[in-house]
C-alpha positions as CSV (number, residue, x, y, z in Angstrom):
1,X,-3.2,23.2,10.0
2,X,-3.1,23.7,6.4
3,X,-2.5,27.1,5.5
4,X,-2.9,27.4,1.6
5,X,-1.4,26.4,-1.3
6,X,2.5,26.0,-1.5
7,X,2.8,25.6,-4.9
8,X,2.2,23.5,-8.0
9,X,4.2,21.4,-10.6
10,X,4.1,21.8,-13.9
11,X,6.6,19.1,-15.3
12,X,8.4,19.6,-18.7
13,X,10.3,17.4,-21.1
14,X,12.9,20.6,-21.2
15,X,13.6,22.8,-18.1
16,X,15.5,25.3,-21.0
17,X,12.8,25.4,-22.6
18,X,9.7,26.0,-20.1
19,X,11.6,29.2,-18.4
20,X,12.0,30.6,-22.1
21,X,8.1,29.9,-22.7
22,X,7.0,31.0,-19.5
23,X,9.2,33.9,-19.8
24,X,7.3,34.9,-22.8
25,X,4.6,34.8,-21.1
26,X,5.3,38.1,-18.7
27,X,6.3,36.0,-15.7
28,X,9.6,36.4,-13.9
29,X,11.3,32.8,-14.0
30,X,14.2,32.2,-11.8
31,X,16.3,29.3,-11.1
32,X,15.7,27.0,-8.6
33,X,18.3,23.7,-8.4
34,X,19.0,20.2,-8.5
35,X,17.2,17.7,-6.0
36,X,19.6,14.5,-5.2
37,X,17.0,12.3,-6.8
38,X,17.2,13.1,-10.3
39,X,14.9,16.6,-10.7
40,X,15.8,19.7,-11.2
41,X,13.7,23.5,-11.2
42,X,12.8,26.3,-12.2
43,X,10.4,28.8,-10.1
44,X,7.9,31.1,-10.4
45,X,7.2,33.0,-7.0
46,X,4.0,35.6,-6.4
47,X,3.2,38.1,-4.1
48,X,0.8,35.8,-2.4
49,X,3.8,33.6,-1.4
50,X,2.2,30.6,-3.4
51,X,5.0,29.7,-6.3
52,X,5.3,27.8,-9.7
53,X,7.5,25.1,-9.7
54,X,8.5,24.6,-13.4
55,X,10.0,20.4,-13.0
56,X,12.4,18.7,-15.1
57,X,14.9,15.7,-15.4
58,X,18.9,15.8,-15.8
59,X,18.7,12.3,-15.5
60,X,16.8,9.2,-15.6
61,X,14.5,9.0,-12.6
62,X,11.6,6.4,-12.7
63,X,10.9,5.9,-9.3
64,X,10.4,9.6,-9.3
65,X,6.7,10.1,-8.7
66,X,6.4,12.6,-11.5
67,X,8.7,11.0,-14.5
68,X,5.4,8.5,-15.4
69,X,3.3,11.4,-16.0
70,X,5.6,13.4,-17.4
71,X,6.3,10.4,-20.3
72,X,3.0,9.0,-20.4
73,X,0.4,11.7,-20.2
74,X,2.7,14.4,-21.8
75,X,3.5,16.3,-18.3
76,X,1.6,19.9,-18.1
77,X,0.1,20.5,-14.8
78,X,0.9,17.0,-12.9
79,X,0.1,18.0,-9.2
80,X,0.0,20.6,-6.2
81,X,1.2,21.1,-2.6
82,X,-0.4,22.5,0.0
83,X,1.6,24.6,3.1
84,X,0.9,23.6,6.7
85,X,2.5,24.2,10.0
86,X,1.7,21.1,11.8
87,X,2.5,18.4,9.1
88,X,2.6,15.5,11.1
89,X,-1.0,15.9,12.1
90,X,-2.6,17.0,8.8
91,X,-0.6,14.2,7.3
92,X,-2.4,11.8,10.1
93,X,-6.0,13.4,9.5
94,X,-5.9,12.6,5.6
95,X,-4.7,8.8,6.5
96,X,-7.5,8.3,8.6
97,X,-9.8,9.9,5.3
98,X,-8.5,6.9,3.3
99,X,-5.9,9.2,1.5
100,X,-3.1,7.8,-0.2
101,X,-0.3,9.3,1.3
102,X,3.3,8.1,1.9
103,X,5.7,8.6,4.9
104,X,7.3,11.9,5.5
105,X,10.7,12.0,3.9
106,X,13.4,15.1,4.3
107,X,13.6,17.0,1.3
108,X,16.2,19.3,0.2
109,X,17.6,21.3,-3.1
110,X,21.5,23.2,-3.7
111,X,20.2,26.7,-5.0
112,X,22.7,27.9,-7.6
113,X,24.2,30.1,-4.5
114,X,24.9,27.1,-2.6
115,X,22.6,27.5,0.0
116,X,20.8,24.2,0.8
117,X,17.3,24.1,1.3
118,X,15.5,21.6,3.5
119,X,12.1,21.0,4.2
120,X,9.9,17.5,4.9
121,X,6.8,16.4,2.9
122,X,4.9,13.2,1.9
123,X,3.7,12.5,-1.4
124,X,0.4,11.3,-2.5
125,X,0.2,8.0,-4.4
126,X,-2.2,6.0,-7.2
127,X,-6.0,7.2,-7.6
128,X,-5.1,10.2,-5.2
129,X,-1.9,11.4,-7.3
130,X,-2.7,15.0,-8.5
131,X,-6.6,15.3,-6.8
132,X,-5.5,15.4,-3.0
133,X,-2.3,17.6,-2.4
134,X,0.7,16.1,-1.0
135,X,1.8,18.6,1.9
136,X,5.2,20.4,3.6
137,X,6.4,21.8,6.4
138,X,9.8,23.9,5.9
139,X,13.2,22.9,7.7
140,X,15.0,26.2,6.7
141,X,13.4,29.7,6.5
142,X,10.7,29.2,4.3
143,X,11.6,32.7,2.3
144,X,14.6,31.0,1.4
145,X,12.7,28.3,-0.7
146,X,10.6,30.8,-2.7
147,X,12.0,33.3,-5.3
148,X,12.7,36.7,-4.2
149,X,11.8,38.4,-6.9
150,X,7.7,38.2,-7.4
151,X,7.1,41.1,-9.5
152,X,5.7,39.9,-13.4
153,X,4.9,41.4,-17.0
154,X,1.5,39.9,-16.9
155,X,0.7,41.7,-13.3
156,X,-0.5,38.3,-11.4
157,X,-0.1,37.7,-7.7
158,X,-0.6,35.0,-6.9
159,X,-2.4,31.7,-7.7
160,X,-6.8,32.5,-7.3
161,X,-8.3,28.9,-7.7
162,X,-7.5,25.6,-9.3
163,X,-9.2,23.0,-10.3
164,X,-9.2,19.4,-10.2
165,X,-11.4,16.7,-11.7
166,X,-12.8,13.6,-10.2
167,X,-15.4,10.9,-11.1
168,X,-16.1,10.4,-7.2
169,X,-16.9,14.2,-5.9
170,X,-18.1,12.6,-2.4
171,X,-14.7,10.8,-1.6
172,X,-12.4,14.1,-2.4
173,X,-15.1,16.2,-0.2
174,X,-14.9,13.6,2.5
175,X,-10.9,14.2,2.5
176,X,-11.3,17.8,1.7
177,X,-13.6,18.4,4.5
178,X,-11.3,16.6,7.4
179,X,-8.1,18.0,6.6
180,X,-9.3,21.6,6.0
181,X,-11.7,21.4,8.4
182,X,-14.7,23.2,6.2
183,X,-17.4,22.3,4.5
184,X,-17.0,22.5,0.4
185,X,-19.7,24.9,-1.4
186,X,-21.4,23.6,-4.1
187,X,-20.0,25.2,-7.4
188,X,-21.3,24.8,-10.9
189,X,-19.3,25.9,-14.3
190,X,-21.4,25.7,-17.1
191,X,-18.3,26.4,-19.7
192,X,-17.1,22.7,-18.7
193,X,-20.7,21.2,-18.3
194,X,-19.8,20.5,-14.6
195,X,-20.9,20.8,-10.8
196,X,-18.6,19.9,-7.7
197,X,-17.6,22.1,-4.7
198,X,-15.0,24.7,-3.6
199,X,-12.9,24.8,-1.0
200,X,-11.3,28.1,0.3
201,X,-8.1,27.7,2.4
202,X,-6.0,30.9,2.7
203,X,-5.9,33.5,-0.2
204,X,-6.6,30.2,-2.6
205,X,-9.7,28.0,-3.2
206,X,-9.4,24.2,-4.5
207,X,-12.2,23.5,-6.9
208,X,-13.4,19.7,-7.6
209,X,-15.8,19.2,-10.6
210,X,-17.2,15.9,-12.1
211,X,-19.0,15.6,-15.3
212,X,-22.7,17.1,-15.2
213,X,-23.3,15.6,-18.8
214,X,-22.1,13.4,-21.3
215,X,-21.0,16.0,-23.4
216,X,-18.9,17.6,-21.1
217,X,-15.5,18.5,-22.1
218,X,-14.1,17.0,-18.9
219,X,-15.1,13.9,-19.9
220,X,-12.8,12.8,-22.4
221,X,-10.1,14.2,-19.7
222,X,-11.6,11.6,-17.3
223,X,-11.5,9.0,-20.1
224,X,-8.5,9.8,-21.3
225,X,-6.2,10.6,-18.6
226,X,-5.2,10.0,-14.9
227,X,-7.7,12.0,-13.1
228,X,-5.3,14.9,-12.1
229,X,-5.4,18.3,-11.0
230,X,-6.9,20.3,-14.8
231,X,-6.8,24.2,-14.5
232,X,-5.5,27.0,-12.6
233,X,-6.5,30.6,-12.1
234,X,-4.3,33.4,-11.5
235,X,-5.3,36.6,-9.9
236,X,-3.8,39.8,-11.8
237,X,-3.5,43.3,-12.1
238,X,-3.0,43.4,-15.8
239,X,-5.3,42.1,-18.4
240,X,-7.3,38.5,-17.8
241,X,-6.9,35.8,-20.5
242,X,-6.9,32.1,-20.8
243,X,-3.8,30.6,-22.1
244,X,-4.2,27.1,-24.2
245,X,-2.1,24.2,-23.1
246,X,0.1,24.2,-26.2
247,X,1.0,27.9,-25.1
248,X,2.2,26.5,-21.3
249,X,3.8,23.6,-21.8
250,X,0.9,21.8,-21.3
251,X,-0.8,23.1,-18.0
252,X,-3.9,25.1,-18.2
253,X,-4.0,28.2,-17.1
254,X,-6.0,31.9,-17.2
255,X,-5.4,35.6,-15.2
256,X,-8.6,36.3,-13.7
């Protein structure tokens, strides 16, 4: 069953240089390590157990499923993961939806202490990439994959909604629907010009919008880029504000 949201990527042309911005930003950025395919991370945990993970490259990596949108659509906020606990039949139950999912491969990092982490997950591929979460089930403790220190400046805990953009509202819902086994509530966000439906899995909610006009300021992001996951909300104790892309790295974000 999927549980919530595991995390989500935000990849950058310089790891240095997203834990200093993010920094900045009151959250508490630690290291993560290298993966033996060419990535390396930074994290971000929260309270709620849900994480940041902050992507880079030390080296060239262009099978990597992340290093095309990271040099062709700038990187920023390229996809999401979603936490289950029975991975092999989640993984099943969006195949037989039509999703675009690949095999279940082991997946590990070194942690600057040494200690390796392991866990197994799929990733999602073409029109899906970024819309439908790839998922993971944890080999080691999963504690030992998130940061322990979750505590930030800006007061948030943990991630509250995000939202991802789609021309064809019916096919993610379809998806949506099977894997979490609920029915999406219809949703509306005027700021955007645009209507879809929410989700609510866990302490998080997944939010799919499509155009309601022409106008509409997702849109040009339809137009213009790989329909991809587009915003994300963080719950806080401190004080709410949106943050503009050119402030994150590209991703965009607001404490709710």
């Amino acid at each position: 069953m999927i549980t919530g949201i595991d995390h989500i990527v935000i990849a950058v042309k310089s790891l240095e240089r997203a834990e200093e911005t993010y920094r900045g930003l009151g959250f508490t950025v630690v290291e993560g390590g290298r993966h033996p395919y060419g990535s390396q991370n930074a994290l971000i945990g929260f309270a709620d157990g849900s994480y940041i993970e902050l992507l880079g490259f030390y080296e060239e990596s262009p099978a990597h499923p992340w290093w095309d949108l990271l040099h062709r659509r700038g990187g920023g906020l390229v996809d999401f993961c979603m936490a289950t606990d029975d991975i092999r039949g989640d993984l099943a139950q969006l195949r037989a939806q039509g999703a675009h999912c690949g095999d279940l491969v082991e997946g590990g990092r070194a942690r600057p202490d040494g200690f390796q982490v392991k866990w197994i997950n799929n990733k999602v591929s073409g029109a899906d990439q970024g819309l439908i979460p790839f998922i993971i089930e944890d080999v080691t403790p999963r504690d030992e994959r998130l940061p322990a220190a979750r505590d930030h400046a800006n007061g948030v805990t943990g991630i509250d909604c995000l939202t991802l953009v789609a021309a064809d509202i019916g096919r993610c819902a379809g998806i949506m629907s099977a894997a979490l086994n609920a029915e999406g509530q219809a949703v509306a966000d005027e700021g955007l010009g645009a209507t879809g439906l929410r989700f609510d899995v866990g302490a998080h909610a997944l939010e799919y919008l499509a155009p309601a006009r022409e106008d509409s300021a997702l849109q040009l992001d339809l137009t213009a880029r790989t329909p991809a996951t587009y915003r994300v909300r963080f719950k806080t104790t401190g004080a709410a504000r949106p943050f503009a892309p050119e402030e994150t790295e590209g991703a965009r974000m607001e404490l709710v």
